[in-house]
C-alpha positions as CSV (number, residue, x, y, z in Angstrom):
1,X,0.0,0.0,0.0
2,X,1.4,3.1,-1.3
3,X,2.2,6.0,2.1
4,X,-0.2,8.5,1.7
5,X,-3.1,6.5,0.4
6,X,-5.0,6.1,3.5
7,X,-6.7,9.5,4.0
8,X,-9.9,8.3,5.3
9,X,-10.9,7.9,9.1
10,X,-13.5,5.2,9.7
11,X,-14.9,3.9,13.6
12,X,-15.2,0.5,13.4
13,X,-17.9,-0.7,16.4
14,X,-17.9,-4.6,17.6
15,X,-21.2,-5.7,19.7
16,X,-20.8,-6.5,23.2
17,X,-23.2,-8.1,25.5
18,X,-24.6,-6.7,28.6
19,X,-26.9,-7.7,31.1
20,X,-29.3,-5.0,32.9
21,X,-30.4,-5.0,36.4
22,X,-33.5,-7.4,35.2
23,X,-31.1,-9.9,33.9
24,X,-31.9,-9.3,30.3
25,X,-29.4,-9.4,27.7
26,X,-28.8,-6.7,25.6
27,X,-26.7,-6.1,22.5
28,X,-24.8,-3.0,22.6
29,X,-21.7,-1.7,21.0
30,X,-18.5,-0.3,21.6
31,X,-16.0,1.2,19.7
32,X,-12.6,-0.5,18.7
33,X,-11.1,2.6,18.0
34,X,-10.3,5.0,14.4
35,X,-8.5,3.8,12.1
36,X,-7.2,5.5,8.5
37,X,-8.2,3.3,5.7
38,X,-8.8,3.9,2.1
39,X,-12.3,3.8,0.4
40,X,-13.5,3.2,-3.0
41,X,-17.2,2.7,-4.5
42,X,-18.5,0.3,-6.6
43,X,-22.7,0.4,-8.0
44,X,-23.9,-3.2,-7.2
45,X,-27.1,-3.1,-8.2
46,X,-30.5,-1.2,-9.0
47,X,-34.2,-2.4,-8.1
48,X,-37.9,-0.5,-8.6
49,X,-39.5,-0.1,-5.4
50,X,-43.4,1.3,-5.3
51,X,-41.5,3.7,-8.5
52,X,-38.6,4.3,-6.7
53,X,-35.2,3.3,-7.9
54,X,-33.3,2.2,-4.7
55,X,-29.7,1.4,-6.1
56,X,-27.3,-0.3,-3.6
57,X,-23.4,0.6,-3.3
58,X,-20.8,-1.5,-2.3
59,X,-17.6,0.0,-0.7
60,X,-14.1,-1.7,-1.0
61,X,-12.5,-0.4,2.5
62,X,-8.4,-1.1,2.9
63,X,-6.7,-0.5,6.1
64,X,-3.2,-1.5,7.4
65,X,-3.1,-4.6,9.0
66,X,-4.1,-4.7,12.5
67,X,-4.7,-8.3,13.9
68,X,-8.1,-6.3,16.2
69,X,-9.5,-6.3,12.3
70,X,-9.3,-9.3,11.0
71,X,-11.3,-11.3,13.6
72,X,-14.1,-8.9,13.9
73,X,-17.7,-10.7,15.2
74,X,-20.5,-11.0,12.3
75,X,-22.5,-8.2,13.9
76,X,-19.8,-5.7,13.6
77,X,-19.8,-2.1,11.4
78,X,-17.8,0.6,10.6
79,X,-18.8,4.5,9.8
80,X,-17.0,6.5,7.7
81,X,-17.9,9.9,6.3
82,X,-21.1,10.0,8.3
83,X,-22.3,6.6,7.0
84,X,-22.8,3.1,8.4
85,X,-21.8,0.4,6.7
86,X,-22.3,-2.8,7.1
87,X,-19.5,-5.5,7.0
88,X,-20.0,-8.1,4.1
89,X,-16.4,-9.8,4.4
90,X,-13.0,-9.5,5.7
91,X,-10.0,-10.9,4.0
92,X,-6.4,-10.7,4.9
93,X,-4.9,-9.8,1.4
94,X,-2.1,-12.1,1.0
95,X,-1.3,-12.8,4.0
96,X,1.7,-10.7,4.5
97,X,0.3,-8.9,7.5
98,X,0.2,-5.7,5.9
99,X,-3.5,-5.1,4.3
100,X,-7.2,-6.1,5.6
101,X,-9.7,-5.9,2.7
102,X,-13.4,-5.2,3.4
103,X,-16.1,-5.5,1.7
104,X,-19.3,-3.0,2.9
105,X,-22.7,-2.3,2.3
106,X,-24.7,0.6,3.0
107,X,-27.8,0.1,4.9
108,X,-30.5,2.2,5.7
């Protein structure tokens, strides 16, 4: 990954359990920290709605490697630029301990 590439903050938030004075568990979530990463966009697809087009973005997010990313829980998402995205997948590109890969999805 080329220095100066990653110019890009997003939060990435992992759920935790909690239990409240009733014993009830409830999913909350916390946040792992900000991390730079790099961003780009690509259309996936584009359905009709009640005559609304909804179209649906994918985003291809890089970060440097940090071993806290790669073994994120299923639940997990990130925000960046004000929007949540959900995590689709998380791949260790090429193992070298260098770059995490993942592949988001807008949600509202």
């Amino acid at each position: 990954m080329r220095s100066g590439k990653l110019r890009l903050k997003a939060e990435v938030f992992s759920p935790t359990n909690t239990t409240n004075d009733f014993g009830e568990i409830s999913l909350n979530f916390e946040s792992l920290g900000t991390y730079y990463c790099d961003a780009l966009t690509k259309p996936r697809s584009e359905e009709t709605s009640d005559q609304t087009l909804v179209s649906r973005v994918v985003y291809d997010v890089y970060f440097r490697y940090y071993a806290a990313l790669e073994t994120l829980p299923r639940e997990s998402y990130l925000t960046l630029g004000g929007k949540k995205l959900e995590i689709l997948s998380i791949s260790h590109v090429q193992h070298r301990n260098k770059t995490i890969h993942m592949v988001c999805e807008e949600r509202t």
